[in-house]
N, C-alpha and C positions, 0 to 999 in steps of 0.2 A: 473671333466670332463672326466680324461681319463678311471674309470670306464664304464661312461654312451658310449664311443666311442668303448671301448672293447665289450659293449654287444651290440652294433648296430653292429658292426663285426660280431658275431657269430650269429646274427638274419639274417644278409644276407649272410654269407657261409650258415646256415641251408636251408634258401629260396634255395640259387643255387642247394643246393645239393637234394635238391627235385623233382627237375626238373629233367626228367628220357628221354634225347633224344632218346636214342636208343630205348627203348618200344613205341615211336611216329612213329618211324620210322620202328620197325617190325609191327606194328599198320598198319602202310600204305601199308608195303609186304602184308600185311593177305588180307586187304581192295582189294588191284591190285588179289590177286590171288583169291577171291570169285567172283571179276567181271567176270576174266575170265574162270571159270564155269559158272554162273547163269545168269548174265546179257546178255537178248535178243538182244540186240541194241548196244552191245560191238564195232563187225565184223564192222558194219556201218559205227560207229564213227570213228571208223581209216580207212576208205576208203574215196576217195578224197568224194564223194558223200554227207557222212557224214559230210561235213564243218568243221572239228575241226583239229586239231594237235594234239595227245595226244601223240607222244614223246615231244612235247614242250611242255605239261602241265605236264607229268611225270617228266619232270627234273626241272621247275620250282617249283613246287609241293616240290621233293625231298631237294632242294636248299633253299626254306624258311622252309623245318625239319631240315638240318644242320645247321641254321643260328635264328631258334629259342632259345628265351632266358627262355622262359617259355612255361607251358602247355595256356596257350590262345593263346599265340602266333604258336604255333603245332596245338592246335584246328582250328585255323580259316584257315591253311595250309589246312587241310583236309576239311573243309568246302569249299574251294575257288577251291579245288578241284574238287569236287560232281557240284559244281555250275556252271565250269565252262562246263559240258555236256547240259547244259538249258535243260534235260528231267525234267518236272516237277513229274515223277513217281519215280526217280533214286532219292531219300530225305532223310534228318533224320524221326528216328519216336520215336521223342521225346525222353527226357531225358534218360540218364539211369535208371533204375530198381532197385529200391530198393529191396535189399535181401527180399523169400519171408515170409511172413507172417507166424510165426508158428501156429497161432490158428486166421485164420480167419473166422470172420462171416459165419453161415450158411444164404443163402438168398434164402425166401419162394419163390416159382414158382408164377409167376400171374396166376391167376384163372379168364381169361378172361370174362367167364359167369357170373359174378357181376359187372359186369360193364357194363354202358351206352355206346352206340355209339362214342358219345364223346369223353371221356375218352379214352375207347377201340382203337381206331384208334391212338391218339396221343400217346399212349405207344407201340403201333407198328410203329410209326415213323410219322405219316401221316398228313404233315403241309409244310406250305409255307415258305422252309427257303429259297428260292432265292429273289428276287428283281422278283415279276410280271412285271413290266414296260420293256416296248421296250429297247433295247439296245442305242438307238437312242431317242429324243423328238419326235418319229411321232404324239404322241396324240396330242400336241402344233400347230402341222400343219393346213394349210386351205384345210379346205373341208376333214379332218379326220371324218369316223363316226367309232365311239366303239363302237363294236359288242359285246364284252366278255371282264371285268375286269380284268378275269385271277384268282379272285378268288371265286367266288361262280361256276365258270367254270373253268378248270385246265389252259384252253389258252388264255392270253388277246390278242384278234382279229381284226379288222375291214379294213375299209376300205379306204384307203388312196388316194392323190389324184394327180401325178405329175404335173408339173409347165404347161406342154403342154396338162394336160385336164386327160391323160390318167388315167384309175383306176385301182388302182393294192390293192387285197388281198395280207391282211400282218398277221399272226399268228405269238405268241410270243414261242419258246420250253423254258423255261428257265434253263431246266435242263432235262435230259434223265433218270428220276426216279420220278415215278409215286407218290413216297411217298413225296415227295420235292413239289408237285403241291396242289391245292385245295383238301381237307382229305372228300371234298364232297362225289366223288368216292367212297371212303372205307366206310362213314356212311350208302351210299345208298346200302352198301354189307353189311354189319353189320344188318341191319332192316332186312335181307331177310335171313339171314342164322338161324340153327338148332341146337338149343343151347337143349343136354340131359348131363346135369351134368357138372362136372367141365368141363372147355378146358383151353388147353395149348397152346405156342405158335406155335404148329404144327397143333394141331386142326383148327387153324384158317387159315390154309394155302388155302381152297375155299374163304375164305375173299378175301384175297388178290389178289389172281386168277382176281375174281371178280372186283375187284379195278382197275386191271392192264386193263384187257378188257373194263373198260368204258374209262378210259384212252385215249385207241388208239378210240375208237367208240366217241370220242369228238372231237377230232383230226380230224376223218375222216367226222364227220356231219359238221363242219366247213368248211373242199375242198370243200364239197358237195354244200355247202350254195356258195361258191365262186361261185361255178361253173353257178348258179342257177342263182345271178348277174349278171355275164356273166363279171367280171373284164378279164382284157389284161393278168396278167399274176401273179404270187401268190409268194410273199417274206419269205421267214420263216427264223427268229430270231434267230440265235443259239447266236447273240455276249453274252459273259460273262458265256456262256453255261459249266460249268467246269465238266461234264458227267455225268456217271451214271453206267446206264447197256443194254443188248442186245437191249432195246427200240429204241438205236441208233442206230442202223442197221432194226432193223423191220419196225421201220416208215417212212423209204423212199419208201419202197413200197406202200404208201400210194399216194406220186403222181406221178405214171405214171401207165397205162394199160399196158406197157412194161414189158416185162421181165427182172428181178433186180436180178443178181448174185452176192453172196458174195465177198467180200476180201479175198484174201486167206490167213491161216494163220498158225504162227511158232511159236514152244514154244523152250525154252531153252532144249538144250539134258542133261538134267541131272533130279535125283529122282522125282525132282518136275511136271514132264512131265507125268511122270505114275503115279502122284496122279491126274492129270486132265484125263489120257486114261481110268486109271479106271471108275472114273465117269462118262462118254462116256458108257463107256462099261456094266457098270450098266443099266443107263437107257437103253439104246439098248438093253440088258437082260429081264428087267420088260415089253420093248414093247414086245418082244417075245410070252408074256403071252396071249396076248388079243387073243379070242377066234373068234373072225371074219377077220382073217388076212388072206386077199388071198394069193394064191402061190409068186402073184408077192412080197407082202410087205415083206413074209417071205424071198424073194432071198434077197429085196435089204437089211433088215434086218441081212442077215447073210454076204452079202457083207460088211456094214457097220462095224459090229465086225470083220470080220475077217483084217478089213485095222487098227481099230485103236490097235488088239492086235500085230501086223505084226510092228507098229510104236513103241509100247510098247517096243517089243524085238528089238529094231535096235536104241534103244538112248543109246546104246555104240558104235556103229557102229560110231555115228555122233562125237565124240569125239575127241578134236586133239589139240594141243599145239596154244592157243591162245595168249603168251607171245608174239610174234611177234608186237603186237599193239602198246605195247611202244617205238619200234623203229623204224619201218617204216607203212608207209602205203599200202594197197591195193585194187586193185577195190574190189566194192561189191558184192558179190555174195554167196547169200543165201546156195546154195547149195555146195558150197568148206567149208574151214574151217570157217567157222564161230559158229560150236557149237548149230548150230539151227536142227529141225526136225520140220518136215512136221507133220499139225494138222489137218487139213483138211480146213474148212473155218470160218471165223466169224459167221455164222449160223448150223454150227456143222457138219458132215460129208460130205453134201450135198451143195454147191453154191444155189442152186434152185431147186426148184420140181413144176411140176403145180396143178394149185389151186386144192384141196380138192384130192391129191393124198391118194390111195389106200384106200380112202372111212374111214379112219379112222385116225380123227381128233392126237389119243395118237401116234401111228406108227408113222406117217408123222412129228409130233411134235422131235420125238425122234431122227430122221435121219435129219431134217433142221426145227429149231427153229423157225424162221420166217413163219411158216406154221402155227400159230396161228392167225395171221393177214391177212388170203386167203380172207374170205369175205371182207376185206376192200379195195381191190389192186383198186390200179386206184378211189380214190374218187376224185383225179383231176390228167387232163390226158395235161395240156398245158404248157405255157412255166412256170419255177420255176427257182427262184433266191435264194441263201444262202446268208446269211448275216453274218458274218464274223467278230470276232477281236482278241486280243492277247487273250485275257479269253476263248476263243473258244477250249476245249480241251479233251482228250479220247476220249469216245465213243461220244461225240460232233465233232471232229475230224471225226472218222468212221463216223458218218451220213454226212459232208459234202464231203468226198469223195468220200464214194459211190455216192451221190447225184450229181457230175462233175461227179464219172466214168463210175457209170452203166445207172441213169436215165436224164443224159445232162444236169443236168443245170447249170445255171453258179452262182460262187461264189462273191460275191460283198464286199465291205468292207476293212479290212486289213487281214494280211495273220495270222494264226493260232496258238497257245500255242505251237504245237509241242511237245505233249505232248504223241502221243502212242496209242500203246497199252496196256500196264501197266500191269494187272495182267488176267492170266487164273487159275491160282492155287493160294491157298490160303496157303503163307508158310512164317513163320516167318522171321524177317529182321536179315540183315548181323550186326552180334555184335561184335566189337573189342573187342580181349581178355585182353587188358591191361588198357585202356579207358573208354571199355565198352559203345564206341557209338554205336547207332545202325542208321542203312541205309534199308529203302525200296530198293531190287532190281529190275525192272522189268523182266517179263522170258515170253515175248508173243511179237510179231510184227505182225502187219498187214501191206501187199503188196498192193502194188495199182496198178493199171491197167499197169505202165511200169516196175512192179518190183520194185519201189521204194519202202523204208520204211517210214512208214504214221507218224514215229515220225521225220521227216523233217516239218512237218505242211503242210498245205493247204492255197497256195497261191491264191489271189481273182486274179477270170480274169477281172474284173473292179476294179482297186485296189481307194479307197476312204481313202485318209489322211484326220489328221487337216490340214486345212492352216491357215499360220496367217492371223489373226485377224478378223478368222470366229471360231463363237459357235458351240454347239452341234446341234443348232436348223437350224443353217444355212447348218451343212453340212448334216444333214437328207434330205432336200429340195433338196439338190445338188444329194443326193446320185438318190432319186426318178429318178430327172433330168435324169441322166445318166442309169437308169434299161428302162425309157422311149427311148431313144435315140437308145440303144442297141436293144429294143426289133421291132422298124422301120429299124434299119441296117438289121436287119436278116429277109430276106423272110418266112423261113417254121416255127420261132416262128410266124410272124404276122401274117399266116396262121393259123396257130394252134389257136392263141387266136380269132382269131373272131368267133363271133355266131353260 
């Protein structure tokens, strides 16, 4: 026996000695000091605004690294870490990396022009990976008609019917990416495009174009048909909506004839900032080219470049010792130390331009993004409700804020993911050097109408819990209930919705 005791002894000194605290814990220095460079939503989080403590999570943090007895027990430190900011963009991204590959595979390009529509589309992405269905059972309700499945059509629709008679249009978004919706879209751009010889996956970039504008033109024949009905007032589905891309900022201008101004918006002041001015500044470059560009498109044109190269040179400027976070707090405020600079807006240099400014669709596209949806502004101009839950997040986010901040309407449901604005640059995640975790960091915020940051979420101004011992079917009914209730308290909605 006391052999086999001897070597269980040197099997657990070996294990102890494995165990490398200190590299856990310069692991977590490194981790604290790329937050505060890169991370948007830092400044926030340590202002009372921001809801959190993180001198109290940096020291309990630091206190289960000194009181780890091993690396899982250090791992899950750092993880309870990250976790305990709830931004669901601030994440692992996956395992570590396997050392790389000395001799890997070459892999052929797709040669789009041999392939079917079919095909073609689903290897550019274009399939229903969300849940089409309501967020809610409203299909189960009385006196529901479905209007749109949501899949041979990108939006499942119809028309629902509250307990007090009223009728309200309800459209499903499930998601703010065109590729995620019915690949119908893209087959019906696929049949119409100009196949001379091989294509690549750039060649096919009119596809998509193509895809993305039937898109919102479904979207928008849908208000239309609402409108046509003459329903009280029009619900749109973001619950479980976990985002996408600028679609969630572009298609609120879809219901209101009002004028819809951007969020404004901040990126982190460090290199990753002038990989997104650049690319501003590019496209704003290529608009330059177009050869019917009146004086006016060319001023705002060169206004345009001259703000985001002016931003370019001034993210040193914004720079300043953001170590403060782990020991106290301060209010928010974008514009002091927080490490952030001015981007212009969620729709690119410009908040808004009106419709079919400077006569040319590329210019206008190039200085405010949302300029490709002019023709659709206002396909419903009356009262709109958001519907709302925890899966509600990014650019699902952005569409329900703007939609309270620019075009009125009100949010219903539970309050939001709080999830961001997440990413404007495309730059690899923060890797510990000892560990070798890696973490997504965000480096972009969007502001809401008080200055606030949009990764707090978006609370419902008719907030709808479970209650016990009501179902999902029961509180759908409930919810209607109360969009009905809300929409007779308010004069100038019930104005609005009638005839």
């Amino acid at each position: 026996m006391k052999p086999l005791i001897a070597a269980a002894l040197l099997l657990a000194t070996g294990a102890a000695s494995a165990f490398d605290r200190q590299s856990w814990l310069d692991d977590y220095a490194f981790l604290k000091t790329a937050l505060e460079q890169r991370y948007a939503n830092l400044a926030w989080f340590a202002s009372p605004q921001g809801g959190l403590n993180l001198p109290a999570i940096d020291k309990r943090t630091r206190r289960l690294l000194e009181t780890a007895e091993d690396d899982d027990m250090a791992k899950a430190a750092l993880t309870a870490f990250v976790g305990g900011f709830h931004d669901g963009h601030f994440s692992p991204a996956g395992g570590a990396l396997q050392p790389k590959i000395a001799r890997p595979l070459t892999l052929p390009a797709v040669d789009y022009s041999k392939l079917g529509a079919m095909q073609a589309c689903a290897a550019l992405g274009y399939a229903p990976f969300r849940s089409v269905a309501f967020s809610l059972p409203f299909e189960s309700l009385p006196g529901t008609v479905l209007e749109a499945d949501g899949l041979a059509r990108a939006f499942r629709a119809g028309v629902v019917t509250a307990p007090d008679g009223t009728r309200l249009g309800i459209v499903r978004i499930a998601r703010f990416r065109e590729q995620d919706s019915s690949p119908n879209s893209c087959m019906e751009a696929w049949g119409e495009r100009q196949a001379d010889g091989a294509m690549s996956e750039a060649d096919v970039a009119p596809v998509r174009s193509a895809a993305s504008a039937a898109w919102m033109q479904t979207l928008a024949a849908q208000l239309r048909h609402f409108r046509e009905q003459k329903v009280a007032a029009v619900i749109v589905d973001v619950g479980g909506n976990s985002g996408g891309n600028d679609t969630g900022d572009w298609a609120a201008r879809l219901f209101t004839a009002n004028d819809v101004h951007s969020a404004r918006l901040m990126m982190s002041a460090a290199p990753l900032a002038a990989q997104y001015f650049d690319e501003q500044l590019a496209q704003l470059r290529a608009a330059q080219k177009e050869k019917d560009a009146t004086p006016e498109a060319r001023a705002m044109l060169e206004q345009s470049i001259a703000a985001f190269e002016a931003r370019k040179a001034g993210i040193a400027a914004r720079h300043c010792d953001l170590s403060w976070v782990w020991t106290e707090q301060r209010p928010w405020q974008p514009q002091g130390c927080s490490r952030l600079i001015d981007a212009g807006y969620a729709s690119g240099q410009a908040a808004y331009l009106p419709p079919k400014s400077f006569g040319n669709q590329t210019i206008a596209s190039s200085i405010y993004w949302a300029a490709g949806v002019d023709g659709l502004r206002g396909a419903w101009n009356g009262p709109a409700y958001v519907l709302t839950d925890s899966g509600t997040a990014s650019s699902a986010e952005m569409f329900a804020a703007l939609m309270h901040d620019a075009v009125g309407a009100r949010t219903v449901g539970r309050a939001t993911a709080g999830d961001g604005c997440g990413f404007m640059a495309d730059v690899p995640p923060v890797e510990l050097p000892r560990s070798r975790l890696r973490y997504r960091v965000p480096n972009c915020v969007r502001l809401r109408a008080d200055d606030g940051n949009e990764v707090a979420g978006v609370k419902p101004d008719l907030p709808v819990l479970p209650a016990e011992g009501e179902n999902d079917r029961a509180r759908a009914y409930r919810l209607l209930d109360m969009v009905a209730a809300d929409l007779r308290a308010r004069p100038a909605a019930a104005a609005a919705a009638k005839p």
